[in-house]
mmCIF file of the N, C-alpha and C atoms, coordinates in Angstrom:
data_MODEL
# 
_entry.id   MODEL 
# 
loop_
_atom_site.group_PDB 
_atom_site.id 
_atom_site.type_symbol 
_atom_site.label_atom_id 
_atom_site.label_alt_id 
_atom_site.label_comp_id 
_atom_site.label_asym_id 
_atom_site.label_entity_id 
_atom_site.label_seq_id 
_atom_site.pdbx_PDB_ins_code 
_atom_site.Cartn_x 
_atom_site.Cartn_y 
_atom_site.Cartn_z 
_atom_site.occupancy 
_atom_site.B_iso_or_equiv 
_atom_site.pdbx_formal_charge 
_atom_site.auth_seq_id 
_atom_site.auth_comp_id 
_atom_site.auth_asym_id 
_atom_site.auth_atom_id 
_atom_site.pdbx_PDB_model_num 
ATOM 1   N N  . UNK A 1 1  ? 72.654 -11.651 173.120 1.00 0.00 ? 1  UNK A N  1 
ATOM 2   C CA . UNK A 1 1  ? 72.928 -11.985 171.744 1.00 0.00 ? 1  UNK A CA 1 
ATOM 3   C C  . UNK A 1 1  ? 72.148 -13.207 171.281 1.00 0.00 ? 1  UNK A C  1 
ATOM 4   N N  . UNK A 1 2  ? 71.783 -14.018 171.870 1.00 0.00 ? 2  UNK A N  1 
ATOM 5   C CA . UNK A 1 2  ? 71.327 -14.862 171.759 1.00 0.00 ? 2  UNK A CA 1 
ATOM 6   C C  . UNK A 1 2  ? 69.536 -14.857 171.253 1.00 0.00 ? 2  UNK A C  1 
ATOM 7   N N  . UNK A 1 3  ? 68.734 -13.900 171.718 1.00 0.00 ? 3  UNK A N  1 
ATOM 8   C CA . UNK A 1 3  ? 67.587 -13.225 171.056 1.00 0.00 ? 3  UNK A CA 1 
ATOM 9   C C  . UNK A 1 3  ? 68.134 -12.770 169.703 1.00 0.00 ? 3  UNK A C  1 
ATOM 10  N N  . UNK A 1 4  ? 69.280 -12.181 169.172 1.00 0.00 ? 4  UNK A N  1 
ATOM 11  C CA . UNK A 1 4  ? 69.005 -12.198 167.896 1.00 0.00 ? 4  UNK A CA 1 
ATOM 12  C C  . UNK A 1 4  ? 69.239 -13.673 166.938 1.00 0.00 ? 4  UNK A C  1 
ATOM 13  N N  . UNK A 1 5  ? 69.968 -14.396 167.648 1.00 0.00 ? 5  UNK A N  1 
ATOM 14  C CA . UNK A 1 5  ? 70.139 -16.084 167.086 1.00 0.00 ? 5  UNK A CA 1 
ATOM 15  C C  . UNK A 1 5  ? 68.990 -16.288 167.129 1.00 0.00 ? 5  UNK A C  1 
ATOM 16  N N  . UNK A 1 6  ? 68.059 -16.031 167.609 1.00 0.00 ? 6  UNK A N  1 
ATOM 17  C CA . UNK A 1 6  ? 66.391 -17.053 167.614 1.00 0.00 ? 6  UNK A CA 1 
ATOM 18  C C  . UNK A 1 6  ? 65.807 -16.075 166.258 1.00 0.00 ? 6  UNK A C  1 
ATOM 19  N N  . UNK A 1 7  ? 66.045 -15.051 166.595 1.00 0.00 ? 7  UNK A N  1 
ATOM 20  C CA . UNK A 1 7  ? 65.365 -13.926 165.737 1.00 0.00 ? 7  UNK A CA 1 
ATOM 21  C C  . UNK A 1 7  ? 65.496 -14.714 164.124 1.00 0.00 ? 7  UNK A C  1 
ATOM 22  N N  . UNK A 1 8  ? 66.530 -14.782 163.805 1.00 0.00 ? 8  UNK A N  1 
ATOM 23  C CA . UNK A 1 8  ? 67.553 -15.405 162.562 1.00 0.00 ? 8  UNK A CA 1 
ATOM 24  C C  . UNK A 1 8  ? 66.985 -16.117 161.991 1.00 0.00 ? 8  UNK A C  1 
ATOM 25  N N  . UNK A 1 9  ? 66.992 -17.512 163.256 1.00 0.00 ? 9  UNK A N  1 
ATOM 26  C CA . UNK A 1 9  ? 66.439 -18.737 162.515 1.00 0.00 ? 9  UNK A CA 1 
ATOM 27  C C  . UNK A 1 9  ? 65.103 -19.238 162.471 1.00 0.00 ? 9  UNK A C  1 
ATOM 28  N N  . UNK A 1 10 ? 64.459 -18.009 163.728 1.00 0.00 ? 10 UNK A N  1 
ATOM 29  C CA . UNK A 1 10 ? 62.744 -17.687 162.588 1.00 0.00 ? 10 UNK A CA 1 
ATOM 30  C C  . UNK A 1 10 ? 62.885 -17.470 161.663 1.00 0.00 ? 10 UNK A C  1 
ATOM 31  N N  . UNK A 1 11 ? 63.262 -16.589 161.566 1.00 0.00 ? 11 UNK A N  1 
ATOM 32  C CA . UNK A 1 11 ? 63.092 -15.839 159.640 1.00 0.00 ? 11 UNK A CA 1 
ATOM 33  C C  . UNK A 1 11 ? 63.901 -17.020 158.985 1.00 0.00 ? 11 UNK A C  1 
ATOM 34  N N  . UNK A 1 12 ? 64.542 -17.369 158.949 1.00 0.00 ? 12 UNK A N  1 
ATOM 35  C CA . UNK A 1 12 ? 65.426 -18.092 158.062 1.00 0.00 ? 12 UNK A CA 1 
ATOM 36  C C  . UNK A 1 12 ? 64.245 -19.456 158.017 1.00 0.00 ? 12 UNK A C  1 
ATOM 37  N N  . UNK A 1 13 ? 63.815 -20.082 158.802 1.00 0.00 ? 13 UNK A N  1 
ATOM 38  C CA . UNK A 1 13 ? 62.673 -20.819 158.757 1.00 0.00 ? 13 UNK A CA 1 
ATOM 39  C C  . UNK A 1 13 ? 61.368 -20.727 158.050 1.00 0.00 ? 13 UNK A C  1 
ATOM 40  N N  . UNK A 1 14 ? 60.957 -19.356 158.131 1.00 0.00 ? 14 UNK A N  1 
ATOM 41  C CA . UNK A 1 14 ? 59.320 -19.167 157.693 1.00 0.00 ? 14 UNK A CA 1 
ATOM 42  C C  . UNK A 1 14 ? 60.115 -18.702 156.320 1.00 0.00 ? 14 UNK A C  1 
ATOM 43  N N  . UNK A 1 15 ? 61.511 -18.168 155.737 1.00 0.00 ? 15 UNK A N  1 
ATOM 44  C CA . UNK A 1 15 ? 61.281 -18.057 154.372 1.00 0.00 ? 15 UNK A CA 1 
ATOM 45  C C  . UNK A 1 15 ? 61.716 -19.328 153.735 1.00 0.00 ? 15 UNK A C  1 
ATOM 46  N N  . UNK A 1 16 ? 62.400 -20.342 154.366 1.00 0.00 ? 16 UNK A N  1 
ATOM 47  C CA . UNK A 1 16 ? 62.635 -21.440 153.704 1.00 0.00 ? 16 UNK A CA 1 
ATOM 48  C C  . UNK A 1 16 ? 62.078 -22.580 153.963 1.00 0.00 ? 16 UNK A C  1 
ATOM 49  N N  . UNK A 1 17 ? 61.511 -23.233 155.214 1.00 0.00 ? 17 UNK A N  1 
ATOM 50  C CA . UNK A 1 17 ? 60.644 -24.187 155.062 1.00 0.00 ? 17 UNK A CA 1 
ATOM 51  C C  . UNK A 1 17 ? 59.849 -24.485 154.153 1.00 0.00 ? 17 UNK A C  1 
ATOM 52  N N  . UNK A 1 18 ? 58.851 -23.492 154.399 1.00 0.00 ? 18 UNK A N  1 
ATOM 53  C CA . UNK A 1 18 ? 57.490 -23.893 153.290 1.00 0.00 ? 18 UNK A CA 1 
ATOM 54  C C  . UNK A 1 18 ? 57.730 -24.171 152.259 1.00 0.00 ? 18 UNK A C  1 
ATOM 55  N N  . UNK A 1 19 ? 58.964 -24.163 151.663 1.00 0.00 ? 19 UNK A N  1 
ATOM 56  C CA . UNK A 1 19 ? 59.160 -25.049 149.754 1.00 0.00 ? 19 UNK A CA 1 
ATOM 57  C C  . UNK A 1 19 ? 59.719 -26.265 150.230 1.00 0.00 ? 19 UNK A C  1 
ATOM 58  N N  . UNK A 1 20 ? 60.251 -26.774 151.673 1.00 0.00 ? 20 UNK A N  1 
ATOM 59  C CA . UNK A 1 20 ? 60.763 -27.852 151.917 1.00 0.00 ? 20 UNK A CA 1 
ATOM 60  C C  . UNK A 1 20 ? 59.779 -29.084 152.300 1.00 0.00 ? 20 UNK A C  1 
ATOM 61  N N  . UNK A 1 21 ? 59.182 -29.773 151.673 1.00 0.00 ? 21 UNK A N  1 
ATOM 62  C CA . UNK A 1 21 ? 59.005 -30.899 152.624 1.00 0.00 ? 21 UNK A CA 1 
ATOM 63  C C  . UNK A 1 21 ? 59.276 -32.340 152.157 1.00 0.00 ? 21 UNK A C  1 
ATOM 64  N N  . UNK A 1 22 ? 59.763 -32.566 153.543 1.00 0.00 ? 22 UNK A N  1 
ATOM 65  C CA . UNK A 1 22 ? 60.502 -33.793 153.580 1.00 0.00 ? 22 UNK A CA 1 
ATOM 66  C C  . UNK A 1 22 ? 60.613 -33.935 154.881 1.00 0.00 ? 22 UNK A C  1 
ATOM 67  N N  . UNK A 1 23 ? 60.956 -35.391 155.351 1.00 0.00 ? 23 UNK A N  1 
ATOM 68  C CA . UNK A 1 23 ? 61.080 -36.174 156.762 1.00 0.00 ? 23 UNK A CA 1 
ATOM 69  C C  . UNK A 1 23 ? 62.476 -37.175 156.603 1.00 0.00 ? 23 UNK A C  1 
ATOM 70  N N  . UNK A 1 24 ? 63.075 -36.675 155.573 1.00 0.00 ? 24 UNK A N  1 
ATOM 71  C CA . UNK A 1 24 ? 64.788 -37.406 155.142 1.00 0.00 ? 24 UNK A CA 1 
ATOM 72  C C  . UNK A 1 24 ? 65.785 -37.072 156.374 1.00 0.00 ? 24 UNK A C  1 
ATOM 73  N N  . UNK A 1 25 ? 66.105 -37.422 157.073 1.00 0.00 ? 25 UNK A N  1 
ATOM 74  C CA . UNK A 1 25 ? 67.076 -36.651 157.833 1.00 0.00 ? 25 UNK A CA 1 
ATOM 75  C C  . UNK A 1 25 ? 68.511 -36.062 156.990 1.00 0.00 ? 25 UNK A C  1 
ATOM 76  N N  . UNK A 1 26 ? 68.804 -36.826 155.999 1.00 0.00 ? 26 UNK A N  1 
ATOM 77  C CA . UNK A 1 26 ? 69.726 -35.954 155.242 1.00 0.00 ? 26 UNK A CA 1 
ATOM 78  C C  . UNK A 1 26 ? 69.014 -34.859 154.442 1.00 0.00 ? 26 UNK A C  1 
ATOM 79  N N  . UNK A 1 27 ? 68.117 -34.632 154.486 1.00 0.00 ? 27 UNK A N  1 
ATOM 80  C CA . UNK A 1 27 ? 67.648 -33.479 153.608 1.00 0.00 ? 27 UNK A CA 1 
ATOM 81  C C  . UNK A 1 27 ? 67.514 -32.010 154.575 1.00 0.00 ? 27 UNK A C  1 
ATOM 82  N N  . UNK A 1 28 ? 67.463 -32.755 155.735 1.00 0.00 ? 28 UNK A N  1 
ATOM 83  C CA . UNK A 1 28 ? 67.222 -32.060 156.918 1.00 0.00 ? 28 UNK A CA 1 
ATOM 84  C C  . UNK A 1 28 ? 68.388 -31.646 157.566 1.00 0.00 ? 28 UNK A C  1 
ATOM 85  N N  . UNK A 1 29 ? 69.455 -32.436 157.860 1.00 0.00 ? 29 UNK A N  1 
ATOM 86  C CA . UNK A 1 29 ? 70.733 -32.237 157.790 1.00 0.00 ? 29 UNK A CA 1 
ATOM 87  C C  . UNK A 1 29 ? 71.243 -30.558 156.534 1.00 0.00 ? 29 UNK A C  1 
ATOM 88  N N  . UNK A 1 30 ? 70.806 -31.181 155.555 1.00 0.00 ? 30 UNK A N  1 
ATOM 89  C CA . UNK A 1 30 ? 71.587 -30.305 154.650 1.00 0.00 ? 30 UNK A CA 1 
ATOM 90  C C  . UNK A 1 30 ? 71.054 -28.151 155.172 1.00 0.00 ? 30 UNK A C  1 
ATOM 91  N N  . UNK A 1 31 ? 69.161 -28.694 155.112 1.00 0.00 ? 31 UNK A N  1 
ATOM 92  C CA . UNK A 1 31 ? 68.723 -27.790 155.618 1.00 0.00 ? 31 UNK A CA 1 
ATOM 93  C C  . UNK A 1 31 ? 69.695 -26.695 156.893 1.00 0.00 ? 31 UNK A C  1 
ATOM 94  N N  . UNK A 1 32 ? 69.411 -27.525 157.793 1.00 0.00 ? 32 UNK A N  1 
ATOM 95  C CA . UNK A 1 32 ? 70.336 -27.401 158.912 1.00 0.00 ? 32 UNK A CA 1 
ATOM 96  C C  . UNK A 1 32 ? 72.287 -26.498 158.371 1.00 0.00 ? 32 UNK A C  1 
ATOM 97  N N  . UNK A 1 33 ? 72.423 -27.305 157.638 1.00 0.00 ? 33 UNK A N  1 
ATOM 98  C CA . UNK A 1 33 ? 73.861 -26.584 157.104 1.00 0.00 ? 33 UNK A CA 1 
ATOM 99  C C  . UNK A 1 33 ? 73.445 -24.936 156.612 1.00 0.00 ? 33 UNK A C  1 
ATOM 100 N N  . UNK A 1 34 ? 72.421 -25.416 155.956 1.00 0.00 ? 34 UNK A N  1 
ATOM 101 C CA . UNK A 1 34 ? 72.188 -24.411 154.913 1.00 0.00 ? 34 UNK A CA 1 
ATOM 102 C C  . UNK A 1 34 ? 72.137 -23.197 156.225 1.00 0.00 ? 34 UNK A C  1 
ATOM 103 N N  . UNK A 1 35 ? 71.288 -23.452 157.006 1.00 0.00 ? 35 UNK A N  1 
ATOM 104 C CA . UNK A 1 35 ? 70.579 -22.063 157.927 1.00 0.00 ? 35 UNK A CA 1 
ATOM 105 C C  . UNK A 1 35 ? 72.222 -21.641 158.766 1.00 0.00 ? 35 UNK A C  1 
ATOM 106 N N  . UNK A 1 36 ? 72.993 -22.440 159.016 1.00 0.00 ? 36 UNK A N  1 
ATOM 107 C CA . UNK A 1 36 ? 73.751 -22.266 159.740 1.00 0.00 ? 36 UNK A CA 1 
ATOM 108 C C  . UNK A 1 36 ? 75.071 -21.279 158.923 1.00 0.00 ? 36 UNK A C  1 
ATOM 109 N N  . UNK A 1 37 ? 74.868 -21.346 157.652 1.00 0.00 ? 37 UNK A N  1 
ATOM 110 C CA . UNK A 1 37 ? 76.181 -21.025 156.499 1.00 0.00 ? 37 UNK A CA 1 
ATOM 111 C C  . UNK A 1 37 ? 75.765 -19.598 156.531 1.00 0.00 ? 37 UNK A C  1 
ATOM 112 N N  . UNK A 1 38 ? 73.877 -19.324 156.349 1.00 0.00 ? 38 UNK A N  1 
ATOM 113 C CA . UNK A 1 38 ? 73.182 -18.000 156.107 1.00 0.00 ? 38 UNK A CA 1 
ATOM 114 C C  . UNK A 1 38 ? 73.200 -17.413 157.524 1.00 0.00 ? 38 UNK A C  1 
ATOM 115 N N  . UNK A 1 39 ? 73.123 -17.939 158.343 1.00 0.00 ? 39 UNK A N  1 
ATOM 116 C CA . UNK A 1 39 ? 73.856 -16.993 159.455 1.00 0.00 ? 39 UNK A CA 1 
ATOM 117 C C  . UNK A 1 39 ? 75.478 -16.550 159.996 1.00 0.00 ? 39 UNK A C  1 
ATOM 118 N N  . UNK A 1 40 ? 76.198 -17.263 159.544 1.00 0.00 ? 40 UNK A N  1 
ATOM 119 C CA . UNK A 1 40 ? 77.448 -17.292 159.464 1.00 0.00 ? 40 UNK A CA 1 
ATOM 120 C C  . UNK A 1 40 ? 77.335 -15.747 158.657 1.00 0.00 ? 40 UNK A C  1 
ATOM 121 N N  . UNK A 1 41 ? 77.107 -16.162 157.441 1.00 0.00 ? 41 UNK A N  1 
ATOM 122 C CA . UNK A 1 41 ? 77.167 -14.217 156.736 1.00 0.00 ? 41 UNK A CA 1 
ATOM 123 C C  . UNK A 1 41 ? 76.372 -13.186 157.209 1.00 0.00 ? 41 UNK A C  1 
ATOM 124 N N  . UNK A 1 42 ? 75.318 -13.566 158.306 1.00 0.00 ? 42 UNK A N  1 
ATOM 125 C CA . UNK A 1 42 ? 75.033 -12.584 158.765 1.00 0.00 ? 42 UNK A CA 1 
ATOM 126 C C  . UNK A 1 42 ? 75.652 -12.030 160.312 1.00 0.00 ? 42 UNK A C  1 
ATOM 127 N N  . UNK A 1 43 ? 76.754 -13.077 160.057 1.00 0.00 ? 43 UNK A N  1 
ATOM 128 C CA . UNK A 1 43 ? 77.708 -12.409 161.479 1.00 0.00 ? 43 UNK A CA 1 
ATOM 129 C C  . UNK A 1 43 ? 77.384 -13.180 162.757 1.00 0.00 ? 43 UNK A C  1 
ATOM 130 N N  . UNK A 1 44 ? 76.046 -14.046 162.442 1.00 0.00 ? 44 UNK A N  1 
ATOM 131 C CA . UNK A 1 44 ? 75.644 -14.972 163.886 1.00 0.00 ? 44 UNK A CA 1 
ATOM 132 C C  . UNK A 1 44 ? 76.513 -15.921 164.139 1.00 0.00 ? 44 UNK A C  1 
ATOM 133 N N  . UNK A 1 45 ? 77.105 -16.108 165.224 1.00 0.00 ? 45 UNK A N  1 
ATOM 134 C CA . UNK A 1 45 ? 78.054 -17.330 165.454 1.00 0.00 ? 45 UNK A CA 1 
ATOM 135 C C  . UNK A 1 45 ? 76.935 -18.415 165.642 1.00 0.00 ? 45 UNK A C  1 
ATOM 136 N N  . UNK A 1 46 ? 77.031 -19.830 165.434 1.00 0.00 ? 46 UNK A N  1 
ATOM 137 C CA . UNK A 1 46 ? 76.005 -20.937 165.715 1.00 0.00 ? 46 UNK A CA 1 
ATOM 138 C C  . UNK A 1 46 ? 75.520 -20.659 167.188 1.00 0.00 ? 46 UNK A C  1 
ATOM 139 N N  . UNK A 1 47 ? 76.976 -20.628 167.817 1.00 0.00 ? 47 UNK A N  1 
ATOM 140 C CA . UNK A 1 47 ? 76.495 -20.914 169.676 1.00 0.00 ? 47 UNK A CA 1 
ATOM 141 C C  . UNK A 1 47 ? 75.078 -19.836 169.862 1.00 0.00 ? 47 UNK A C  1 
ATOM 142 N N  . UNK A 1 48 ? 75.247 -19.111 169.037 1.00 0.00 ? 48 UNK A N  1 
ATOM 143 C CA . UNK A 1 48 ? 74.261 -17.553 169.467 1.00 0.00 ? 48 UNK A CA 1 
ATOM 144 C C  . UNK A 1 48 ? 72.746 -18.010 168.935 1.00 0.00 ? 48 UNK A C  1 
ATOM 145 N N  . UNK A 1 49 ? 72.589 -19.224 168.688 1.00 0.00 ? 49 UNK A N  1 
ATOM 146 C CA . UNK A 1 49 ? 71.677 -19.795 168.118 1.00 0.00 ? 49 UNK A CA 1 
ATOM 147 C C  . UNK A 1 49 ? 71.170 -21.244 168.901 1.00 0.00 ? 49 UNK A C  1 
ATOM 148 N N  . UNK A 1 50 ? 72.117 -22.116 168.807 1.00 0.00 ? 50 UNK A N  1 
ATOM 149 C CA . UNK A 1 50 ? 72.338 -23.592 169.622 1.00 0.00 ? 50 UNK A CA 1 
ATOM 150 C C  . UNK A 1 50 ? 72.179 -23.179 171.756 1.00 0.00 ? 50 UNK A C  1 
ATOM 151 N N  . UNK A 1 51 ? 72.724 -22.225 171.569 1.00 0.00 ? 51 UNK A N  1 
ATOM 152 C CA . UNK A 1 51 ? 72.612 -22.125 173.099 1.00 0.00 ? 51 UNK A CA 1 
ATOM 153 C C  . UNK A 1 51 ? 71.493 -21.915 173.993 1.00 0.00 ? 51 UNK A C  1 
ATOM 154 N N  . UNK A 1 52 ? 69.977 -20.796 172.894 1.00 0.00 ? 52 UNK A N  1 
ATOM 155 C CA . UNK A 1 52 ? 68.994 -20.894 173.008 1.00 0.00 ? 52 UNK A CA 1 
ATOM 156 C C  . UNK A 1 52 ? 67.842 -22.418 172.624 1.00 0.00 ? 52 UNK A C  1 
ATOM 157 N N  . UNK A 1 53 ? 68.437 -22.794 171.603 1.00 0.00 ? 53 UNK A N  1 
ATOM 158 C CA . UNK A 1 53 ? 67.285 -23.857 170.852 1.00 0.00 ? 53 UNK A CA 1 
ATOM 159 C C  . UNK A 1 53 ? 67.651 -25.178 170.681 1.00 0.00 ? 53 UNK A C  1 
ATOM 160 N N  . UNK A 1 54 ? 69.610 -25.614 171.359 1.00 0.00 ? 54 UNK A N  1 
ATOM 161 C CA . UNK A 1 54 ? 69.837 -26.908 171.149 1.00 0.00 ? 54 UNK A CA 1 
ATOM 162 C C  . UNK A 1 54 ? 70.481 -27.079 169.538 1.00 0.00 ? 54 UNK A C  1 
ATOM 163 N N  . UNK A 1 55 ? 70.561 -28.449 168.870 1.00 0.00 ? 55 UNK A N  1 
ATOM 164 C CA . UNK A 1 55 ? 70.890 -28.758 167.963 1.00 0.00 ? 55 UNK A CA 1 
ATOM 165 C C  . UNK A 1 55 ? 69.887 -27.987 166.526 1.00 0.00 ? 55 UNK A C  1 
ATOM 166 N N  . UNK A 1 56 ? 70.393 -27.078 165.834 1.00 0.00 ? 56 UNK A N  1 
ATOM 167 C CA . UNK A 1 56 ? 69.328 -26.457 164.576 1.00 0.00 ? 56 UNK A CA 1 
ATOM 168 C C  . UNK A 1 56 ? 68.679 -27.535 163.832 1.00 0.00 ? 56 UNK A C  1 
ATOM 169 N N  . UNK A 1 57 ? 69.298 -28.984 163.953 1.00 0.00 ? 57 UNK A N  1 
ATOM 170 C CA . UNK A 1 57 ? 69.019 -30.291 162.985 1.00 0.00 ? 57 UNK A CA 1 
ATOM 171 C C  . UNK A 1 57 ? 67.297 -30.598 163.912 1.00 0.00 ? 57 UNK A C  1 
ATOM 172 N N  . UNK A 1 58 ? 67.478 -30.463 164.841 1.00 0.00 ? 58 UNK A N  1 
ATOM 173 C CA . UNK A 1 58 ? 66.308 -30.985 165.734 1.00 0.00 ? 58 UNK A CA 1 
ATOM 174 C C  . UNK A 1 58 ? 65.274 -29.935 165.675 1.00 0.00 ? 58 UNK A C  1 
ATOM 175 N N  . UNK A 1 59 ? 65.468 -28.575 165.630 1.00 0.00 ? 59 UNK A N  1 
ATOM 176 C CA . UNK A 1 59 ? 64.257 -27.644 165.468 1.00 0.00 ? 59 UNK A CA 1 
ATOM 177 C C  . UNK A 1 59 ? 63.848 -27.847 164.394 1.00 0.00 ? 59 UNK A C  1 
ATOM 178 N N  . UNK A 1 60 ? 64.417 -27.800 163.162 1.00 0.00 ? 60 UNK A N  1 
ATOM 179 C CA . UNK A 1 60 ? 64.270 -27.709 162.179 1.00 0.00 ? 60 UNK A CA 1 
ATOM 180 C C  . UNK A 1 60 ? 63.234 -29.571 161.553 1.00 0.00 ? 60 UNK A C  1 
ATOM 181 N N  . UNK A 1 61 ? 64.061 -30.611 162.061 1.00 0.00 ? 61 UNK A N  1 
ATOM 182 C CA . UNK A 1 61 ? 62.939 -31.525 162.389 1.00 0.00 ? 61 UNK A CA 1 
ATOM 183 C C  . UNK A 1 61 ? 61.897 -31.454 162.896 1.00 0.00 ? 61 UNK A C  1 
ATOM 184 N N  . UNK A 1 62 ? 61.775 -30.868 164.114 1.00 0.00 ? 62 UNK A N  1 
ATOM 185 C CA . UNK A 1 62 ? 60.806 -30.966 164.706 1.00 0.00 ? 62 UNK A CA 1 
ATOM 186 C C  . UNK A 1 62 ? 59.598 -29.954 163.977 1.00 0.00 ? 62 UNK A C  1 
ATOM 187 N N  . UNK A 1 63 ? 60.322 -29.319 163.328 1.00 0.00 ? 63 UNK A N  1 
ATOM 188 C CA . UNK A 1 63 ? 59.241 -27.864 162.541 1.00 0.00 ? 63 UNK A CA 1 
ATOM 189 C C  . UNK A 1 63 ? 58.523 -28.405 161.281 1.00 0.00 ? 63 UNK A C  1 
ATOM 190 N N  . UNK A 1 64 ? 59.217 -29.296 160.873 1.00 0.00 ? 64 UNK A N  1 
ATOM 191 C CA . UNK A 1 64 ? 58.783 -29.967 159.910 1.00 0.00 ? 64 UNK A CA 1 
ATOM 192 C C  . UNK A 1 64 ? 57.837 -31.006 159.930 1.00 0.00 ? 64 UNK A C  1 
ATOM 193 N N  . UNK A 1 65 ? 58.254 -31.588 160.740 1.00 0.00 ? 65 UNK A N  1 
ATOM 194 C CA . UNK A 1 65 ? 56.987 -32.757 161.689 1.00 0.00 ? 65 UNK A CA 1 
ATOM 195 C C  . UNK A 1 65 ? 55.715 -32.216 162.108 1.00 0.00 ? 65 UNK A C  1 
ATOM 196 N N  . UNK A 1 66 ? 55.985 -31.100 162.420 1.00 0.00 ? 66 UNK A N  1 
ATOM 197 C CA . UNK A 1 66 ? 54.971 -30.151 163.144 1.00 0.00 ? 66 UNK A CA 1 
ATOM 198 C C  . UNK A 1 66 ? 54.334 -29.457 162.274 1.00 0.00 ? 66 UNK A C  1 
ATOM 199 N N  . UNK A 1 67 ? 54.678 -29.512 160.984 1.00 0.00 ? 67 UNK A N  1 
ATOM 200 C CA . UNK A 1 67 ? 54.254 -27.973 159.797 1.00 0.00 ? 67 UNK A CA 1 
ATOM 201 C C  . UNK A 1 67 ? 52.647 -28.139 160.135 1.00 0.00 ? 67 UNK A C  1 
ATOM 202 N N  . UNK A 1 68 ? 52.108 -26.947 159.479 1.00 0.00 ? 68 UNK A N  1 
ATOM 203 C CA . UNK A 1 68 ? 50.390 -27.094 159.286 1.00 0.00 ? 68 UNK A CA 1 
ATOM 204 C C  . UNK A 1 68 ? 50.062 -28.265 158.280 1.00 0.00 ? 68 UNK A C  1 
ATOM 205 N N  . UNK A 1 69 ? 49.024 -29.117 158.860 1.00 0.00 ? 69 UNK A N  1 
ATOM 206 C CA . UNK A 1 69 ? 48.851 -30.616 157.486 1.00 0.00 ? 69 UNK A CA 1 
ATOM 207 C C  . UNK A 1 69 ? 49.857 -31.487 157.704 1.00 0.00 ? 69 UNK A C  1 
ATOM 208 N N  . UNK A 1 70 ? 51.075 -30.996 158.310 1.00 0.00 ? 70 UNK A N  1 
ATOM 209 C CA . UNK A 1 70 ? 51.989 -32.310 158.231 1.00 0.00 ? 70 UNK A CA 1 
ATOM 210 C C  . UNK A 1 70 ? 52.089 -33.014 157.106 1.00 0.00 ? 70 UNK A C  1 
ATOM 211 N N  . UNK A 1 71 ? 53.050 -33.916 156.408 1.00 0.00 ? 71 UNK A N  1 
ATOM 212 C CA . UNK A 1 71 ? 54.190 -34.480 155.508 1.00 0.00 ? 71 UNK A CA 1 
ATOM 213 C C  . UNK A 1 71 ? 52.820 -34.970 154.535 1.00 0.00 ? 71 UNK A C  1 
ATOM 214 N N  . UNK A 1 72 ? 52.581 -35.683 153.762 1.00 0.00 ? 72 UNK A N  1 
ATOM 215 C CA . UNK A 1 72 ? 51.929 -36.611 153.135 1.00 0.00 ? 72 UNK A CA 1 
ATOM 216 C C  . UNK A 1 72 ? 52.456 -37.720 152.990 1.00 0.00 ? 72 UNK A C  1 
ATOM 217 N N  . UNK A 1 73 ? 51.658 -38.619 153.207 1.00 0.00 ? 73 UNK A N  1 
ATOM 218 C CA . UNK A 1 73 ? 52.649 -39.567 153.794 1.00 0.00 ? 73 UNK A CA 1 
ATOM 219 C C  . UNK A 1 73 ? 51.776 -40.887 153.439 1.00 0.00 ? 73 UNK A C  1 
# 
């Protein structure tokens, strides 16, 4: 179950990152809520997600840090 938690929060990533950028940790935080609420309705429990990738606040940082071009800064 846990391959479809990764599955998820790819997609949930490549359609919502790219309008996000920011290096706020509350913005990132919220992000983080957000992906976790949109899998909730798709029936994913978090653990089915966190158990593969750790905290979603930290991928989701780290994806952002990492984007192509990185932040402007």
């Amino acid at each position: 179950m846990s391959k479809r938690g990764i599955d998820f929060l790819e997609k949930w990533m490549a359609e919502h990152l790219p309008n996000a950028l920011t290096d706020d940790p509350a913005a990132i935080s919220d992000l983080a809520d957000q992906a976790m609420k949109a899998a909730d309705k798709e029936g994913i429990r978090t653990d089915e997600i966190s158990e593969e990738v750790g905290p979603v606040f930290g991928v989701i940082a780290d994806a952002m840090l990492h984007r192509e071009g990185g932040l402007a800064g």
